[in-house]
C-alpha positions as CSV (number, residue, x, y, z in Angstrom):
1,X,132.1,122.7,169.1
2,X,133.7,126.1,169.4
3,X,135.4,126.1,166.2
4,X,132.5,124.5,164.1
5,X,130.4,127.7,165.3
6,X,133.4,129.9,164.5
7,X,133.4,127.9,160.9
8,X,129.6,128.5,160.5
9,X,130.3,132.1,161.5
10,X,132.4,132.9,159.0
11,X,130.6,130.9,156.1
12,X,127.6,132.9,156.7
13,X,130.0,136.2,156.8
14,X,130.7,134.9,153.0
15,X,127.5,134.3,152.1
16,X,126.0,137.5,153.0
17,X,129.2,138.6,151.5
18,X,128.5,137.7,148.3
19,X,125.2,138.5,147.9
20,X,122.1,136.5,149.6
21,X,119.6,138.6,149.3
22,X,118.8,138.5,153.6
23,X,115.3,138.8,152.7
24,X,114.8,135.5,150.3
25,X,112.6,133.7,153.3
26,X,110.8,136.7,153.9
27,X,109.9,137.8,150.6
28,X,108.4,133.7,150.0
29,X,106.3,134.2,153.1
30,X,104.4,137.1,150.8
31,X,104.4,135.6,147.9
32,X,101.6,137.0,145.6
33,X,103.4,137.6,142.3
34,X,104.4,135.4,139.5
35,X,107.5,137.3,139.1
36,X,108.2,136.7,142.5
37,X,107.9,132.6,142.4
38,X,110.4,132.9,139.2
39,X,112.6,135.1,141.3
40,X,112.8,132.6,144.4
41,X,113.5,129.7,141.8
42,X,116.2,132.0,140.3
43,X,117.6,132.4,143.4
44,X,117.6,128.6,144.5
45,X,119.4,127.7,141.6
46,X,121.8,130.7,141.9
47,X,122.9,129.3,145.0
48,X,122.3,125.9,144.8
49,X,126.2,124.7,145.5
50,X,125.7,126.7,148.4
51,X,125.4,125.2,152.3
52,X,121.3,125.6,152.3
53,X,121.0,125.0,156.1
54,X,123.3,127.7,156.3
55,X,121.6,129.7,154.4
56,X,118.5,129.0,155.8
57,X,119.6,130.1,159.3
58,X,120.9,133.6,157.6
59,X,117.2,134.3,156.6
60,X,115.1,133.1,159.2
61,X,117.6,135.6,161.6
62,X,117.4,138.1,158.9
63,X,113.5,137.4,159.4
64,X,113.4,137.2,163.8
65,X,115.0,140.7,163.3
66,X,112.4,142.2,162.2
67,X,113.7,142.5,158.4
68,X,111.5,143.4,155.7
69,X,111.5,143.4,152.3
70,X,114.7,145.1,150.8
71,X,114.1,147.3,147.8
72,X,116.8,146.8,145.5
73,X,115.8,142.9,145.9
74,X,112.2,143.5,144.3
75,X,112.0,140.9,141.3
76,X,111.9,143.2,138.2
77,X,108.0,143.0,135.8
78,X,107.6,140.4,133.1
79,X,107.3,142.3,130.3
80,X,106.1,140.8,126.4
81,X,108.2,140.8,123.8
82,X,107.3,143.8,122.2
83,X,107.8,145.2,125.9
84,X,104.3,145.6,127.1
85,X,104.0,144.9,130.8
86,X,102.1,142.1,131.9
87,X,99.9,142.5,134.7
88,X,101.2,140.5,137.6
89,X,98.4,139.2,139.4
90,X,96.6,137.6,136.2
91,X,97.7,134.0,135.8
92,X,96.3,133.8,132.0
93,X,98.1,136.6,130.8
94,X,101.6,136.3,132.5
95,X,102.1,132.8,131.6
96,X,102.5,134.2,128.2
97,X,106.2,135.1,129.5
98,X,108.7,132.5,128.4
99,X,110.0,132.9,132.1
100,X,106.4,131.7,133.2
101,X,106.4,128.8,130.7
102,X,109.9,126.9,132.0
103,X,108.7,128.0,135.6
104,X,105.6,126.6,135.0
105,X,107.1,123.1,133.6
106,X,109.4,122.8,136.4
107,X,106.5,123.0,139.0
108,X,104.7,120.1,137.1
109,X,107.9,117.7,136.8
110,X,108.1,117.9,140.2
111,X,104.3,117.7,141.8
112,X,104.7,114.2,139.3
113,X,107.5,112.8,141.1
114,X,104.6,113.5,144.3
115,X,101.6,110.9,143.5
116,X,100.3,111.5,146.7
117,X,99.3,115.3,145.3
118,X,97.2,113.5,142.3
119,X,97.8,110.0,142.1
120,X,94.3,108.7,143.9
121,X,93.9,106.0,141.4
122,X,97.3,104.3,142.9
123,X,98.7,105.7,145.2
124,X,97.9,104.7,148.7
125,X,99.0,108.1,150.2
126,X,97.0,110.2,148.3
127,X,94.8,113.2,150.2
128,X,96.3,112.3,153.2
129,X,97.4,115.4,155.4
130,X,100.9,114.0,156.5
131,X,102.4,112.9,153.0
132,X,100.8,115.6,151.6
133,X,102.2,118.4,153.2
134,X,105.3,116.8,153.1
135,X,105.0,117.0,149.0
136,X,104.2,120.3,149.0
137,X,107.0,121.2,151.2
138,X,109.5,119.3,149.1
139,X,108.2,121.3,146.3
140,X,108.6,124.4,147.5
141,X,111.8,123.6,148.6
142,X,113.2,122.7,145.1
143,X,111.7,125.8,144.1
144,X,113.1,128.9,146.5
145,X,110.2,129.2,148.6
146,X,111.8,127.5,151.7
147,X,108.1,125.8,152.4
148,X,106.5,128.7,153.4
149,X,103.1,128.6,153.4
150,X,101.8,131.6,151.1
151,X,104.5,130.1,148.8
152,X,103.3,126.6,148.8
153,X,99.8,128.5,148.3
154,X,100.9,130.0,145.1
155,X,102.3,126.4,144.0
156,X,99.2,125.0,144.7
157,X,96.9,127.8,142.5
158,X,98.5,127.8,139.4
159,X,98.8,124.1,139.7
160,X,95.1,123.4,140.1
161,X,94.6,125.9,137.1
162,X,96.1,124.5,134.7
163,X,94.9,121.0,135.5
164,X,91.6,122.1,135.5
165,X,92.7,124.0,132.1
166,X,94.1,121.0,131.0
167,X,91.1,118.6,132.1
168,X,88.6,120.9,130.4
169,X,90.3,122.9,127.6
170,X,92.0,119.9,126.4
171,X,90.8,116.5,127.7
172,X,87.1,117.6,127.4
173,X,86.8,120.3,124.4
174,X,90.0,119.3,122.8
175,X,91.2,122.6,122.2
176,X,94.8,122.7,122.2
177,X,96.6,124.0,125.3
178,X,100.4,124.7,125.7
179,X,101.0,122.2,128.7
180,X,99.0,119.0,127.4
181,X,102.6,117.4,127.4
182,X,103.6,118.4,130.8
183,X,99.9,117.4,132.5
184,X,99.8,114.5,130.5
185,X,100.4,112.0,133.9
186,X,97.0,113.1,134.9
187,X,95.2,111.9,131.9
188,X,94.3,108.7,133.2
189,X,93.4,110.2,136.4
190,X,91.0,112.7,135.3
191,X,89.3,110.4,132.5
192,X,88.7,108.5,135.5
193,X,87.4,110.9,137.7
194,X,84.4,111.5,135.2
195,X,83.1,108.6,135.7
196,X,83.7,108.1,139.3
197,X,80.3,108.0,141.6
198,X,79.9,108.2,145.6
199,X,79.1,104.8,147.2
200,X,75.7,105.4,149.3
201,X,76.5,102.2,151.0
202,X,79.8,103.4,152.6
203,X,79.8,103.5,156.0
204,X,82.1,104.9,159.0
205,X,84.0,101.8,159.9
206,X,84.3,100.9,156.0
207,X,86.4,104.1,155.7
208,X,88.0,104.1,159.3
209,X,89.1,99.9,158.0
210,X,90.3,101.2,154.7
211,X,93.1,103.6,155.8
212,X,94.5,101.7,159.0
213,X,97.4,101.4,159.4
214,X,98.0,104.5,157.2
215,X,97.1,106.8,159.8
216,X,97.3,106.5,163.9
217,X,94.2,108.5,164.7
218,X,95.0,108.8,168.5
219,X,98.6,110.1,167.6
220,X,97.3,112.3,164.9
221,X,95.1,114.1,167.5
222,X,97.4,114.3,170.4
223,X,100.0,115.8,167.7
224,X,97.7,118.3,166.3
225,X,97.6,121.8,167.2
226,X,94.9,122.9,170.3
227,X,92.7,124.5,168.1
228,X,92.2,121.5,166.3
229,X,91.9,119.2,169.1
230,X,89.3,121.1,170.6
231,X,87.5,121.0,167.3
232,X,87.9,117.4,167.4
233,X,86.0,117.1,170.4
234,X,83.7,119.8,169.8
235,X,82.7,117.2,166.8
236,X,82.8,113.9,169.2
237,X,80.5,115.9,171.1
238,X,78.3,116.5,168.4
239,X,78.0,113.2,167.7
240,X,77.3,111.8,170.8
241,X,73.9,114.6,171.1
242,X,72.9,113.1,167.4
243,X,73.0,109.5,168.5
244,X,70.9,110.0,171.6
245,X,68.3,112.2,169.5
246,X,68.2,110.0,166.4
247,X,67.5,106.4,165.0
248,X,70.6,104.1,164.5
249,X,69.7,104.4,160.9
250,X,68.7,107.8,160.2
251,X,72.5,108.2,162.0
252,X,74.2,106.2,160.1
253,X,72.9,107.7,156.4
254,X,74.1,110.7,158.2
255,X,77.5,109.3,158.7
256,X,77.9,107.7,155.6
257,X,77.2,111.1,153.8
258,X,79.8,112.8,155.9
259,X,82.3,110.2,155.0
260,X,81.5,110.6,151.3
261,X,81.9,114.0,151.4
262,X,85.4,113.5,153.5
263,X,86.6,111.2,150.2
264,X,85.4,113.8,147.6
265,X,86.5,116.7,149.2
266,X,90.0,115.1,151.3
267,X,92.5,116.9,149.4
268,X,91.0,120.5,149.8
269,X,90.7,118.9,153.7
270,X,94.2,118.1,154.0
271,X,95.7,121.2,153.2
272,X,93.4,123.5,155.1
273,X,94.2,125.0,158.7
274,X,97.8,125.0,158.6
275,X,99.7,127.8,160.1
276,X,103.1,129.0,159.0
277,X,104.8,127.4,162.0
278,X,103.6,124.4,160.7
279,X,105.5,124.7,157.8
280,X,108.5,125.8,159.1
281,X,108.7,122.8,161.9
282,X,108.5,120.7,158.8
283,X,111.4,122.4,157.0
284,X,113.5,121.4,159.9
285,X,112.2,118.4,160.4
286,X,110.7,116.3,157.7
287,X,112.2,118.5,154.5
288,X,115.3,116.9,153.1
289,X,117.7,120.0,151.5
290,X,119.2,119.5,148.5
């Protein structure tokens, strides 16, 4: 055991030898910049051939340290050709950059190898919390943002602007928009989405029925941070004061429009209250490194 630490030792002595920047993790946990998700993804495939658990334990120690951000590492401004600078924050106007553009392609190849991100027309995993933070994660991973949760946020924005580019500019006004090839596995979805229309006859056990066994609700619970287990009671509770104060069936067109908002609204749901230690359990636990 002794010499396999001594091993690791010295692998991370040569890695920081030459040249990870020590503040890659940190820099992906504040995100906010374009240039900075092309600069993470030039940096995972920079070292790509690299040990990434390795590497991974170099920046999260970097990070426990205290490290911040180091200077010399700052991603350097997308400018136009004619060398204008782009302002960062504006998704419109830097994906003008041809850095933007293969960035931009890369993220969509890979949330379609994910159906359960947008695939809720087959896929029986789609909107659920468990698969779909595990996509994400993946994602992230692929791209040099180590699943940290501001990076997986940025992912997630320019993603759903372009498909909503895509589903109105292009599917809807037929205007012609640069990604139509790379969106085009949504197509079907979308188009379908149109005409989809809430079920007014759906009711609680209808929806609890239709995802067993895909989720354990009694292991989901007990797993789930405090904060959310008391809001899960806080809600039983709820409940229970409505049932004793109302109807059966004034309750359960209460219920059924709750669960019809759950469908419509599940994948916003599924992503909301994580915390960044959720993300980083996942990366040692669920994420597979490439």
């Amino acid at each position: 055991m002794t010499s396999e630490n001594d091993a690791q030792e010295l692998k991370k002595e040569e890695l920081i030898e030459k040249g990870v920047p020590l503040d890659w993790l940190v820099r992906a946990h504040r995100a906010t910049t374009m240039e900075t998700l092309v600069y993470l993804c030039h940096q995972r495939h920079k070292w790509i051939n690299e040990d990434q658990k390795i590497i991974l334990t170099i920046l999260q120690d970097y990070e426990k340290s205290g490290g911040g951000l180091i200077a010399e590492n700052h991603p350097p401004p997308l400018r136009r050709k004619r060398g204008k600078h782009i302002p960062a924050p504006t998704f419109e106007s830097v994906m003008e950059h041809q850095e933007i553009y293969v960035f931009s392609c890369q993220l969509f190849d890979l949330v379609r190898e994910e159906p359960s991100i947008w695939d809720k027309l087959n896929c029986l995993d789609f909107g659920y919390h468990q698969p779909m933070r595990q996509a994400w994660c993946s994602i992230s991973l692929k791209l040099g943002g180590w699943g940290a949760i501001q990076h997986v946020h940025m992912l997630k924005q320019l993603y759903r602007r372009r498909r909503d580019q895509y589903n109105i500019d292009f599917l809807r006004l037929g205007k012609p928009f640069q990604y139509s090839e790379k969106l085009s596995f949504l197509k079907n979805v979308l188009e379908m989405s149109k005409s989809d229309s809430l079920n007014p006859d759906i009711s609680l056990q209808d929806h609890i029925d239709a995802s067993e066994p895909k989720i354990e609700y009694e292991e989901e619970v007990k797993g789930a941070p405090v904060h959310i287990q008391n809001i899960m009671r806080q809600v039983s509770e709820k409940i229970d004061q409505v049932a004793a104060l109302n109807r059966p069936e004034v309750l359960a067109q209460y219920l059924s429009k709750c669960c019809n908002q759950v469908v419509a609204n599940r994948e916003k749901l599924a992503s909301s209250g994580l915390q960044d230690k959720e993300w980083i359990d996942i990366r040692s636990s669920d994420c597979q490194l490439d």
